[in-house]
N, C-alpha and C positions, 0 to 999 in steps of 0.2 A: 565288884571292882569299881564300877559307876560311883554305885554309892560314896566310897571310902573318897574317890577322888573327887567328889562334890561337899565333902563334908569335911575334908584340908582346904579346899577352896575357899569354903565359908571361914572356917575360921580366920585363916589368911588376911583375908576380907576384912574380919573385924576387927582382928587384931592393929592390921594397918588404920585403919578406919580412927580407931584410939585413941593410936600414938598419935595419928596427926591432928587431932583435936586435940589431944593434949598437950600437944609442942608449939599449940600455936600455928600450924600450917605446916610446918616443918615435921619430916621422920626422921627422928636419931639415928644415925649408922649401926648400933648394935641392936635397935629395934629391928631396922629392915631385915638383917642378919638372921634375927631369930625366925623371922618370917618365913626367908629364906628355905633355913631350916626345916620348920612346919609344913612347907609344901614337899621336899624333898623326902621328908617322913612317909606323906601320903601319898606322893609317888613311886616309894620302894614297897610301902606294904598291895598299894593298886598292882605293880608288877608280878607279887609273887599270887595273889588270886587270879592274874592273868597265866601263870604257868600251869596254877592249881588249874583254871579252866579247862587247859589242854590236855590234862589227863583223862577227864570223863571223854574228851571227842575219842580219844585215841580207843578207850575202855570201849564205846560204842562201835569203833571199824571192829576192833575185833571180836565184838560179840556178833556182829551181821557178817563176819567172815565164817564165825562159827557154828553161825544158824545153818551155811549150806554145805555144812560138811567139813570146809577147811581152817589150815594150821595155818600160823603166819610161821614161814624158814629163815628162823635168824641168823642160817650161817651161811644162807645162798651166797653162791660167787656173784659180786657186782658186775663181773662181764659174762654172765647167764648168756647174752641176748647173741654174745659171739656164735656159742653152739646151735642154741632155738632159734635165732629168730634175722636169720643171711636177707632181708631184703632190703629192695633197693631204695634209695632215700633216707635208710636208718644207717648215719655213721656206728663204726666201730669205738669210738672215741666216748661213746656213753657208760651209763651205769645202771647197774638194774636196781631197785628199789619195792618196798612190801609185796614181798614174794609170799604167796600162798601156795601150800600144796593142799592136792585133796582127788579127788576121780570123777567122772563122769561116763556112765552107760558103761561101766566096767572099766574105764579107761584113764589110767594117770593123769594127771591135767595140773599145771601149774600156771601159776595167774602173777603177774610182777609190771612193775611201772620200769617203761626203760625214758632214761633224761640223759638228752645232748644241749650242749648251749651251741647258738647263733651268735657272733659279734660283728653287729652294725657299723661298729666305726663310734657308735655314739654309744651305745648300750650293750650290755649281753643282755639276751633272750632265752630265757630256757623251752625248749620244746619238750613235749612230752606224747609216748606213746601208751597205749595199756594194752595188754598182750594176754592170750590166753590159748596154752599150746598143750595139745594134747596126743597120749601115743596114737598111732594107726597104723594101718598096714603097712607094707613098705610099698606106697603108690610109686608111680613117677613123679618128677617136679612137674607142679604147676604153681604159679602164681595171676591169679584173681584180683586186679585194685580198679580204681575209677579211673575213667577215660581223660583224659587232661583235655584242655581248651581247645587246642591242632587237632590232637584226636578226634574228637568228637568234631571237629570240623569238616574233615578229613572222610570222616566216617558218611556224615551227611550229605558231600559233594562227589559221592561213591565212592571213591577210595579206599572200598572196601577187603584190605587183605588181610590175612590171619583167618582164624576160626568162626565163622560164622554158621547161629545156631535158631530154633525156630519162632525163640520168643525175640521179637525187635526190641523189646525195652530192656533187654540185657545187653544185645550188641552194642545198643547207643549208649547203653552207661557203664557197660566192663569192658574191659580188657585181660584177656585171657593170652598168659604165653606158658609154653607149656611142651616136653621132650619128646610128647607120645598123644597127637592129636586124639588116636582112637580110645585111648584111655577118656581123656578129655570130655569128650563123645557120648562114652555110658557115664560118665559120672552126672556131666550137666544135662538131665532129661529136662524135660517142659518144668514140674516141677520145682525142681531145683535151680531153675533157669530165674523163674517168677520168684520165691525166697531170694535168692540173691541180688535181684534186680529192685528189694524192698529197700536196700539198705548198701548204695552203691559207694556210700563212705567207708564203709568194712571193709578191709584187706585181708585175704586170705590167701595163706601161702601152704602147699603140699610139697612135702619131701622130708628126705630122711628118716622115714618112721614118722613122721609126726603131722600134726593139723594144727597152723594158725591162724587164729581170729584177731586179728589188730584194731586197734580203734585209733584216731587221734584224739591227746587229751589224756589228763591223768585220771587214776583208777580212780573210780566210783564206786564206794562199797554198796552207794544204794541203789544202783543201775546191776547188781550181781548178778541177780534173780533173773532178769530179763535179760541179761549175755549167757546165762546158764542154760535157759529155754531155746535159745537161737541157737548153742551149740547140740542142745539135743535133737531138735528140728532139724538142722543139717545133717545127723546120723540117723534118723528116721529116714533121712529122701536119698542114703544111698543105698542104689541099688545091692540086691544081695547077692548078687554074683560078684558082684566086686570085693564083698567082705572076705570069699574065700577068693579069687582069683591070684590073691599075692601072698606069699607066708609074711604074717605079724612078726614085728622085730621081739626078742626077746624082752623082757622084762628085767631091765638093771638101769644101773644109774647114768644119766644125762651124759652125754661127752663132756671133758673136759675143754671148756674153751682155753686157747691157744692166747696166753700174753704178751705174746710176742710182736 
């Protein structure tokens, strides 16, 4: 594409170059014209190798989608994220986008970019989540995100109310709210404390049948492999009493979210 639009460039160039030696200082009007022309040539043919480009990126996400098992779902509901993915900070007003299905540790797992816009007054902003939700038991709700600025203030000047568990560097950087504290309790052991307290940006939400892993930020087909591992890690460090403790939801298809 470089190429083409450096080598309309040149000619441009010369062509002008010509005419105005040849006219005497002057460019003719149907000279400039053609010129014109000649650059807008090589700027239609530069655009369509820029389209051509986007096809290999795209060819690439779904080959590294493919590598770890998953499909891209191109008939996913764009408000996916109503059913999966209730938490708080994530309006209803978004769209789900490159939904991959596929499993993990025997377990359904669907991967999708959800996008809401912000308007500043001066711009819109689009914010972007990447989400990765998977079935499980049918736990209690809990939700898991990072401590905000008060919080974490708060937390420091003792203020210490809610769940408090034995690793300090999870209490100072999660926030744990949650229906059935004693649930709570067996799930986050020392282990599970430390993993989570790696990576205090990761939102993780339980409930309804399912586990999710949010990140801020759109999907990264090449960060896959390493969000695959931390959700296997997290099913390694829970406890096995809890695996049977609750009956697993059946096995069908996704609620439907609600358009309303």
């Amino acid at each position: 594409m470089l190429v083409v639009f450096v080598i309309g460039g040149l000619v441009a160039a010369v062509a002008l170059g010509a005419m105005y030696g040849a006219s005497g200082g002057r460019v003719p009007l149907g000279g400039l014209v053609g010129v014109l022309v000649v650059i807008g040539v090589a700027l239609a043919i530069a655009m369509k190798f820029l389209r051509r480009d986007g096809s290999p990126r795209r060819k690439a996400a779904e080959q590294a989608a493919e590598a770890h098992g998953f499909e891209h779902d191109a008939d996913a509901d764009p408000l996916l994220h109503r059913a999966l993915l209730p938490l708080p900070g994530i309006p209803k007003s978004g769209k789900c986008s490159r939904v991959l299905v596929g499993s993990i540790s025997d377990r359904r797992l669907r991967i999708f970019q959800h996008t809401y816009v912000v308007n500043t007054g001066q711009a819109v902003i689009p914010v972007h989540h990447t989400a990765y939700v998977c079935d499980a038991p049918a736990w209690p709700e809990m939700v898991i995100s990072k401590r905000g600025l008060f919080s974490r203030l708060a937390w420091a000047l003792g203020r210490r109310g809610g769940l408090r568990l034995e690793h300090e560097p999870f209490n100072t950087s999660r926030r744990v709210r949650t229906d059935d504290e004693d649930f709570a309790i067996m799930l986050l052991g020392p282990e599970m404390q430390r993993f989570l307290a790696e990576r205090p940006d990761i939102a993780w939400r339980i409930g309804d049948g399912r586990l999710a892993m949010i990140y801020n930020g759109p999907l990264r087909f090449d960060s896959m492999g390493r969000s695959l591992e931390r959700l296997h890690r997290f099913w390694d460090l829970v406890p096995p009493e809890l695996e049977g403790a609750f009956a697993s939801p059946p096995v069908a298809a996704y609620p439907s979210p609600s358009h309303g």
